[in-house]
Every structure is written in C-alpha cells, then in structure tokens.
C-alpha positions in Angstrom: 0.0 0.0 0.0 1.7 3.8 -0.8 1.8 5.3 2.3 3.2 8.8 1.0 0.6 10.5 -1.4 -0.8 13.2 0.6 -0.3 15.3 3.4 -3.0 15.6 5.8 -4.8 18.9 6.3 -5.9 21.2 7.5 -2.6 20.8 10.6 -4.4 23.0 13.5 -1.6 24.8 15.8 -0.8 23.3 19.7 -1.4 25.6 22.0 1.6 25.7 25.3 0.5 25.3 28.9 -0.8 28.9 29.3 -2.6 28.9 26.5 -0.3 30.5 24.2 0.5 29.5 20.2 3.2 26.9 20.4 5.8 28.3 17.6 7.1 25.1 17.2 4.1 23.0 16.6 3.8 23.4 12.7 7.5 22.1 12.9 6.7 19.3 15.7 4.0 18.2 13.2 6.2 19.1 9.6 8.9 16.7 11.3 6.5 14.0 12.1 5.6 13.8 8.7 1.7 12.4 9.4 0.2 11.4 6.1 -2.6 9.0 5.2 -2.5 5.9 3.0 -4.7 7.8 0.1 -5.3 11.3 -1.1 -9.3 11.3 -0.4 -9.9 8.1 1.2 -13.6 6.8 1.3 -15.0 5.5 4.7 -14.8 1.9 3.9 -11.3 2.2 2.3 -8.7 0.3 5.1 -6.1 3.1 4.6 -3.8 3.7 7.3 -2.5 6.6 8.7 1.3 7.0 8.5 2.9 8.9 10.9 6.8 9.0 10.5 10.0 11.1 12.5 9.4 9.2 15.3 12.1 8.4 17.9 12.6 5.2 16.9 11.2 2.1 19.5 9.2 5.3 21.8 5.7 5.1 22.3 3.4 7.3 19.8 -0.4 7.8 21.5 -3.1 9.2 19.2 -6.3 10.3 20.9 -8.9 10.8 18.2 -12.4 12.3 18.3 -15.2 11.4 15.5 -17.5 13.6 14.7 -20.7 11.0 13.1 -24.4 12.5 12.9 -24.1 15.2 15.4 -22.4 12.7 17.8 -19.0 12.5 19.1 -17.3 9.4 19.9 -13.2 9.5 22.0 -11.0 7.0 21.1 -7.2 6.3 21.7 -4.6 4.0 20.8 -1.0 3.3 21.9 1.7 2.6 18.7 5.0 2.1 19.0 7.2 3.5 16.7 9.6 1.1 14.3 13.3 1.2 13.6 13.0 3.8 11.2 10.8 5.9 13.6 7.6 5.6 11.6 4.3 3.7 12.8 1.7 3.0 10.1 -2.1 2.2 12.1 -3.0 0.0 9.3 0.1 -2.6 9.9 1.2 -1.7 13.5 -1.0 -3.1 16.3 -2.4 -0.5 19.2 -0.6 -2.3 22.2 -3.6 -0.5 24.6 -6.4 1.9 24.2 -10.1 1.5 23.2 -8.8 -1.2 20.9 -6.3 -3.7 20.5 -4.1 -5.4 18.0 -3.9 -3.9 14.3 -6.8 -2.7 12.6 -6.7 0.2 10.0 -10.4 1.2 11.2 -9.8 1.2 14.7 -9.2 4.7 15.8 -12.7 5.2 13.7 -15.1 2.1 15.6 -13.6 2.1 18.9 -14.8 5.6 20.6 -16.9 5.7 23.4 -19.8 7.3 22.5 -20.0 11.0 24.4 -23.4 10.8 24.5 -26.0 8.1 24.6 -26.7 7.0 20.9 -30.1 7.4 19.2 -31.2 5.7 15.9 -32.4 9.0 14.0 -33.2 9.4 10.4 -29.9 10.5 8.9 -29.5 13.8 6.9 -27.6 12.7 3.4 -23.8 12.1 4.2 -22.7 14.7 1.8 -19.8 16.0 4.1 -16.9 14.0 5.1 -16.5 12.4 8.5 -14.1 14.9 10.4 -12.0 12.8 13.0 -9.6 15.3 14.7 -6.5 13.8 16.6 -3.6 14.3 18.9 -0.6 13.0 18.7 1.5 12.8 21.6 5.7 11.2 21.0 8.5 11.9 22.5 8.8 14.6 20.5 6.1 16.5 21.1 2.7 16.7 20.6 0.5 17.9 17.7 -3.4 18.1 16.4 -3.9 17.7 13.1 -7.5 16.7 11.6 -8.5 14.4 8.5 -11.2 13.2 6.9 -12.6 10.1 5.4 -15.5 10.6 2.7 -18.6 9.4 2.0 -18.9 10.3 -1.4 -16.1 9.4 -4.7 -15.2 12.3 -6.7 -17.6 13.1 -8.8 -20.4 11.2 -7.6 -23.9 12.7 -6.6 -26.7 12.7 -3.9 -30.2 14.1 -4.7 -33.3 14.0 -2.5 -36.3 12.1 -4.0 -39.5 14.0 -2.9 -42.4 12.9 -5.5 -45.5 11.4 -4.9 -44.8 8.0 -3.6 -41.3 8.2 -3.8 -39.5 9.9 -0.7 -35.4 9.3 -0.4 -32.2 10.1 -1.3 -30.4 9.1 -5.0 -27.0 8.3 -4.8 -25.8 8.5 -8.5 -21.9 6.9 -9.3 -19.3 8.8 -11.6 -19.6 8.3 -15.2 -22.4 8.1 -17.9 -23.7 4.8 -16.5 -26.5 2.6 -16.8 -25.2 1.5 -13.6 -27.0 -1.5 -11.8 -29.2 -0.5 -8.9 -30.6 -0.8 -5.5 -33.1 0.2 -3.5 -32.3 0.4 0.1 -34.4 1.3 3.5 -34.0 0.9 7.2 -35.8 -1.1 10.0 -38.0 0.0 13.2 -35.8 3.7 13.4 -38.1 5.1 10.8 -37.0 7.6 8.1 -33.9 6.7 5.7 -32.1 4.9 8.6 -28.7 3.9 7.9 -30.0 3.7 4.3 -28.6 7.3 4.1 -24.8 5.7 4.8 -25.2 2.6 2.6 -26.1 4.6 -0.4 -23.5 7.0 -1.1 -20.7 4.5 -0.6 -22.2 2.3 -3.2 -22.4 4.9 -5.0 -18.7 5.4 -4.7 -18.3 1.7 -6.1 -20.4 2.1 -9.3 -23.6 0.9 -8.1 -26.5 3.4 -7.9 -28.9 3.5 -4.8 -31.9 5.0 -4.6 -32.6 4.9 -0.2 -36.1 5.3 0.6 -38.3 6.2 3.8 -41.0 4.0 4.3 -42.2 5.6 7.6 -41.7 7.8 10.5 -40.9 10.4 8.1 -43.2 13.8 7.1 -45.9 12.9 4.5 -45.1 9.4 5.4 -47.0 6.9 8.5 -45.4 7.4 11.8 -46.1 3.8 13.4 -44.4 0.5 11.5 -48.5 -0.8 11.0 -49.9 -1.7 7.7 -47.1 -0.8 5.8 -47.9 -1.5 1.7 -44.5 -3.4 0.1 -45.9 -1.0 -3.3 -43.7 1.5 -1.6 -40.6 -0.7 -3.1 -42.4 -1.2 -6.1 -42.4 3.0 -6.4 -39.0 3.1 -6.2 -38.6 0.2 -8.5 -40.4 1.9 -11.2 -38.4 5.2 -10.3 -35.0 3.6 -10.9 -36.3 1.9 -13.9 -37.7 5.2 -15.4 -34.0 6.7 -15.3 -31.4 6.3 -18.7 -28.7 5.8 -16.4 -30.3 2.9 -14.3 -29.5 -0.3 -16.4 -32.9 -1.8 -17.4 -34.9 -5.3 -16.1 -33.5 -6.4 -12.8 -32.8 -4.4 -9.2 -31.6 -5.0 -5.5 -32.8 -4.4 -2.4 -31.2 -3.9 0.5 -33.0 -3.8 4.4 -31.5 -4.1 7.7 -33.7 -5.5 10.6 -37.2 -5.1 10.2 -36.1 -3.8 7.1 -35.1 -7.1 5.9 -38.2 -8.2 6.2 -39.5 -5.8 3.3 -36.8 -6.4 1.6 -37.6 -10.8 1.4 -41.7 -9.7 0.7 -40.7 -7.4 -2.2 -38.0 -10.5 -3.8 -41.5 -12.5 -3.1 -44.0 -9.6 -4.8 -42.5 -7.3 -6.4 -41.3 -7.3 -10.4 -38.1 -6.3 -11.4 -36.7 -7.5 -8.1 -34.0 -9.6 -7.9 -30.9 -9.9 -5.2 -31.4 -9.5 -1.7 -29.4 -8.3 1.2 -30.6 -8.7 4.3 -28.2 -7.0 7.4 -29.8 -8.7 10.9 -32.8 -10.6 8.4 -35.8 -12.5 10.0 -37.5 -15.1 7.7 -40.7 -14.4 9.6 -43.2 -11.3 9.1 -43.3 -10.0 12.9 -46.5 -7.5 14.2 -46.0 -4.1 13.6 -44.7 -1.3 16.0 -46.2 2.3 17.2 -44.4 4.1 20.1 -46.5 2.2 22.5 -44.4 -1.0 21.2 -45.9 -4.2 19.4 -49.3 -3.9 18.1 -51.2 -7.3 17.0 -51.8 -5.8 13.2 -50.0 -6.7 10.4 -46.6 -4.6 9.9 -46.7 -5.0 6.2 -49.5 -5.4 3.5 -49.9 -5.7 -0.4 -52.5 -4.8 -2.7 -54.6 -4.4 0.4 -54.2 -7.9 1.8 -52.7 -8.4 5.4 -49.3 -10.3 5.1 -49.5 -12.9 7.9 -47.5 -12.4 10.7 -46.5 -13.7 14.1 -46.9 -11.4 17.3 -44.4 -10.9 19.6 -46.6 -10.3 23.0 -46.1 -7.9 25.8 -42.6 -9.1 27.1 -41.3 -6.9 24.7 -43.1 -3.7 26.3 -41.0 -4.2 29.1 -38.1 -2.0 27.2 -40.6 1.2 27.7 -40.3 1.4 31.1 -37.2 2.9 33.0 -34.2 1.3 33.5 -31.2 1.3 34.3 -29.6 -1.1 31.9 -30.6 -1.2 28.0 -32.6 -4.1 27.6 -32.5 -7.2 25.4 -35.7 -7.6 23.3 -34.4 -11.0 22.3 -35.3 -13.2 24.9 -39.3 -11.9 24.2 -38.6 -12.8 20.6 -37.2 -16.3 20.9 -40.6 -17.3 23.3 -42.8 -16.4 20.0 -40.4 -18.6 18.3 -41.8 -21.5 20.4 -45.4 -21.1 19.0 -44.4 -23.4 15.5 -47.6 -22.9 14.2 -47.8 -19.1 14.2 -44.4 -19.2 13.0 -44.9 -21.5 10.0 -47.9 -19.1 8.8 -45.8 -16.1 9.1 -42.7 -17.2 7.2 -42.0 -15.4 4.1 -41.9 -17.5 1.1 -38.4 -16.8 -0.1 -38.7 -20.6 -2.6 -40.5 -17.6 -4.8 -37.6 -15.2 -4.7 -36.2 -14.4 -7.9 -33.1 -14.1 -7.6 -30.2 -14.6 -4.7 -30.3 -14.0 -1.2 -27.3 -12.5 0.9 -28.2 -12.6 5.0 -25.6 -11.3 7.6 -26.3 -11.5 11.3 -24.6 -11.5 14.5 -25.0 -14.5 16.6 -24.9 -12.2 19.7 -27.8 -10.1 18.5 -29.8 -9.1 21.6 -32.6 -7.3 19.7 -33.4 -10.3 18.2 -32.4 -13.8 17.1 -31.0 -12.7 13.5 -29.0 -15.8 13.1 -32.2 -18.1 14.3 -34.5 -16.4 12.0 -32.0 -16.4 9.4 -31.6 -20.1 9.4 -35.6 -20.2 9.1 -35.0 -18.7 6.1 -32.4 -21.0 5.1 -34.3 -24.0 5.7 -37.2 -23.4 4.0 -35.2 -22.4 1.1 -33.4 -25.8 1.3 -36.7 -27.6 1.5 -37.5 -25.7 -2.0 -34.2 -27.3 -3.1 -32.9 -23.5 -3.4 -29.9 -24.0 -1.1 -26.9 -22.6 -3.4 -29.5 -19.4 -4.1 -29.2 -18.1 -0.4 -26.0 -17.2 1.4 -25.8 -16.6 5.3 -22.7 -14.7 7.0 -23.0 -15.6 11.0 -20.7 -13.5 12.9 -20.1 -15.0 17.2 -19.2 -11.9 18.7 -21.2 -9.5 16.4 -25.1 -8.5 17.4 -27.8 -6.4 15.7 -25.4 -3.9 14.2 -23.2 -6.0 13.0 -23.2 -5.6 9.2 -22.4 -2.0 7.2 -20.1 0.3 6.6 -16.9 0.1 8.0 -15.1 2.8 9.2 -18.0 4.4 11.6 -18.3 4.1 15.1 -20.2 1.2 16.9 -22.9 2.0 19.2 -24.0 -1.5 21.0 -27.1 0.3 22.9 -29.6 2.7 21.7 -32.3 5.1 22.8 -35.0 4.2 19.9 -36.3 6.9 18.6 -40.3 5.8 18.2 -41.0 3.9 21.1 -38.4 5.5 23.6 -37.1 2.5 25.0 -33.6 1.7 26.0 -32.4 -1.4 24.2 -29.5 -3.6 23.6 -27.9 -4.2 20.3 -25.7 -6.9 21.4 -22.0 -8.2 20.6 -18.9 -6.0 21.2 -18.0 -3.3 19.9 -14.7 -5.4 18.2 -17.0 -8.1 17.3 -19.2 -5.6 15.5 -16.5 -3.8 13.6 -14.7 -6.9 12.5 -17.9 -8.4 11.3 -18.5 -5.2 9.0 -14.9 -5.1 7.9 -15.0 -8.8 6.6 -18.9 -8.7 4.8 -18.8 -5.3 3.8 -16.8 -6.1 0.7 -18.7 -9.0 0.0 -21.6 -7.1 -0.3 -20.8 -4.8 -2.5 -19.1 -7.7 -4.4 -22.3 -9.9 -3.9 -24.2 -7.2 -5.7 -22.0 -6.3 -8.7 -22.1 -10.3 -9.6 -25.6 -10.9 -9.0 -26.6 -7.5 -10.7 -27.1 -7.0 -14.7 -23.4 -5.7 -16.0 
C-alpha cells in the first residue's frame, strides 16, 4: 500500500501550557511527517494513517475524536514507533487503548460514545467524517485533523420528494447505466442507515436510490400496515431513469427492514438480489411508540401479510431502566409457537433471484441468526440451497453488518417507542464483522446485478 501520497490537512496549531501558540508545533507536526494511506480516502477504504520522525522504538499515542451525525465518539490508541521511527495504524498493532491489535479502522469504531446513541433518520452524508486527533511522541505533541469521505469524486446525492417516492439518490461517476438498489431501514423510521449505505455504493459504481418508508413527514409514523408497493415506487423510479441499467434491481434492508426487503424479492417485479443485514424469515406484528401492536406490519395490494406477534414481554423496554434491555429473549418465546411461526414465514422458494443474509450470533434485539436459518431451511426444502447465502458472525449483534469505518454503538435510545435497548455483541466483534462482509456485499451485488 503507498503510504506517501498526501499530506493531511488542515494541521491545526498546539497551544503551550498557558494557552499560548506553540511556535514550534507546525514544525513538531512538519517533522513527524503524518500522512494517510490515500489522497481522499472513502469510509470503507482500510487506509492507514502514517505517521513517520518518530524516535525510533518510543511510544506514539493518538487520541482521536469522530464527529458521526451530530455525535461525538473519543477513542485512543498506543503505537510504537519502528526502527525507522515511523508507525503506520494500518500494519502496526495498538498495544492499549479502546482497541487492541492492528486494525486500520480502529481509531474510527472504537470511541466511546459522548453521548447516549439514538437511531435517527440521517440527513444525506454529503460532508466527510471529520475525525480530529492528537498526537503525543517523545517529541512533542501535535493536532492535526482528516477526513474520510462518504462520497467518490464526482459522484452525486439528490433528494427524491415525489409522490410516492420519498429518499435520497445516490448517482456513481460516469455516464452509466449502472445497476441499482433500493435500500431502506428497520423500526428507526426515516432513511435509517440507508442514508450511509447509499452514497458508498455509489462510490463503487452501483447506484442507490434509499427510501423512507415511515416515521418520516408525509409518510405513516407507526411501523403498521405498511404496503411493500412502496418498493415497487421506487422500482419503477430507478427503472424510469437512462442511467439505471434496465430489467433487474436489488434491495437492500436491515432489521425489520429485511423483512421488506424478502416480501418485495417474493412480490415485487423487477426484483431480484437481496441483502438482508440482521434478516428474520418471519413477518413480525408491527410497532407504534406504545411498542408491538397485533396488526399486520406490512401489507400488499390491500391484503394483510401474515404475521407472528411478539406479545407484551417486549413492552418491558418502555419502562425505565437502568440497563438497556435485550428484546431477544421476548422474541425467541414467540419462536416456540411453530404454528404461528410456520404461517408467518416469508416464502423466499419464490424469490427471484439470490439472497445474501448477515447477522450476529450475539444479537440481543433479536435472534438474527435463528431467523435467518428459518429462512435457510425453507429455502433448502424448495431445493434452493446454493441461491441463499448466510454470513454468521459470534461476537457481532444487531449492528453488525455495514459500513466500515463508523463508530459502533452497541445500545440505543429508539427513537419511536423511547425504549432503552441492547444491540448486542462488542463493539470489536461488530467492527470486525463489518470489515470482513462489507466487501462482500458490494461484491455480492456487482455479480448478482445485470453488468
């Protein structure tokens, strides 16, 4: 990897102990030579930073702070510098911080949060995510911030706001027809982390349109009786443009999200692939900021699609505690019922075309992996075995699939019901799962897409 392309900017001055401008901080940071591994690096590229005059075999500490969707999240890590008095973060291991070992994302997943987390409906990632660090040696210290970016050169983001149709259009570089995807969220409402996925696929030649399906204006504001036509909309959308290539699309969902995702693979024309981040091969009850309500979540052409009800354990996360709560345990009991269950399985033996699932097999929202392999099985029962794919990460949970490159929140305020929940796995399960299925996403959907 060339470690020397750019220098990193803007370098912000040091200020002494009484406050004064350091005058020798812009020659502190000049003679450390900090660089990164790219000139405009995108948030899922692995591209180290490079920092180099070093005192060889001293300690380098870098205290970083990411700035993510109005949130800040403080992490550190502990380098030490080589024989030649450089220490690259994407080869050299952190020997102690809020991560361990070597991992080119770490300083970026590893913050603690500074603020309790809340799933909101993202505004478009347009602007870079700042990260500004200090970097203390033997030789001094400096601050310096960088940036990682959300959106390729060249590529574009436009908001969607026509009848039927309400999202964000990420559009690649290039005259195109690209191959497409429509993307949405789960129970958070709005675009979700649909408004991450998009612009980075973007950024690799594939063109996403995200969409709201609820909890945003114009749209419903409870997850009930949700029609899967709204995919069909932005089907028909993405198939009206020149620089969409023609006859088969994605879809992408996360959560309860990947439940519309399967139904619209089962109902909708045009669709094809599937990815499914923390999927359920059931249709669950829908969801108003009371919790679970024993009404269908999803219908289609005005017909209820069966579904199997969670009950009232899972109320328990509205009341106050102490202690985010796992929702999982309230899930897996439903589970038990086989005959409500078997009714509310999704036909995925009518999908048409193939099905990528990741989930975290420490997912205390729900039992991603369980309900994946539902999904599994019934597809091997079709004979459809080699058509559906399942990534299972151990120490991952309900977050566990995404962008790399962004910090990992394991515990969330939710934004419709109020409750404080548990997303489960670590926050270094998490990231690692995300580093290893990321790219196999974005590859899964270049194959399996139209060229």
């Amino acid at each position: 990897m060339d470690t020397s392309e750019s220098i990193v900017g803007p370098v912000l001055p040091v200020d002494d102990r009484d406050g004064q401008r350091n005058p020798c901080a812009r020659q502190i940071v000049s003679a450390l030579g900090v660089r990164f591994g790219e000139p405009a690096p995108l948030i899922d590229s692995p591209a180290g930073l490079l920092i180099s005059g070093c005192r060889p075999g001293t300690e380098v500490v870098l205290h970083a702070r990411v700035d993510q969707g109005g949130s800040g999240f403080e992490a550190t890590g502990t380098f030490l510098a080589s024989d030649r008095g450089t220490v690259d973060t994407a080869m050299a291991p952190s020997l102690r911080g809020t991560y361990e070992g070597i991992d080119p994302f770490g300083l970026w997943w590893s913050g603690e949060p500074v603020e309790a987390a809340t799933v909101t409906p993202q505004a478009p990632p347009a602007a870079p995510m700042p990260c500004r660090l200090s970097l203390d040696t033997s030789a001094g210290r400096a601050e310096f911030v960088l940036e990682r970016h959300w959106l390729a050169s060249g590529a574009t983001l436009t908001q969607v706001r026509e009848p039927g149709v309400l999202g964000l259009f990420a559009r690649p570089v290039g005259p195109g027809p690209f191959p497409a995807v429509v993307a949405f969220g789960g129970s958070g409402g709005g675009l979700g982390p649909a408004a991450a996925w998009a612009p980075i696929l973007a950024s690799h030649g594939i063109a996403v349109l995200a969409i709201a399906y609820f909890g945003a204006p114009g749209l419903p504001q409870s997850l009930v009786g949700i029609e899967v036509e709204v995919v069909e909309r932005a089907v028909g959308w993405l198939l009206s443009r020149d620089d969409v290539i023609p006859g088969t699309l994605a879809v992408m969902g996360m959560s309860r999200g990947s439940e519309l995702a399967l139904l619209a693979s089962v109902l909708v024309g045009h669709v094809g692939p599937v990815v499914a981040f923390a999927p359920s091969g059931i249709s669950w009850d829908g969801l108003d900021s009371q919790g679970p309500v024993d009404a269908p979540a999803w219908i289609y052409r005005g017909e209820e699609i069966p579904y199997a009800h969670i009950g009232a354990e899972a109320r328990m996360g509205l009341l106050p505690t102490q202690d985010p709560l796992a929702l999982r345990p309230a899930f897996e009991t439903a589970l038990r019922d086989e005959a409500a269950i078997s009714r509310a399985e999704i036909p995925i033996e009518r999908a048409k075309g193939p099905i990528l699932m990741v989930s975290g097999e420490d997912d205390a929202m729900w039992p991603s992996t369980t309900m994946g392999e539902i999904a599994e099985r019934r597809a091997a029962t079709h004979g459809l075995t080699p058509q559906v794919r399942h990534l299972r990460y151990p120490d991952a949970g309900h977050v566990c699939a995404g962008v790399p490159g962004t910090p990992v929140i394991t515990e969330v305020r939710h934004p419709m019901t109020g409750g404080y929940y548990s997303f489960g796995g670590s926050r270094a399960g998490n990231a690692a799962a995300r580093a290893h299925s990321w790219p196999q996403v974005v590859t899964f959907l270049h194959n399996a897409l139209p060229a």
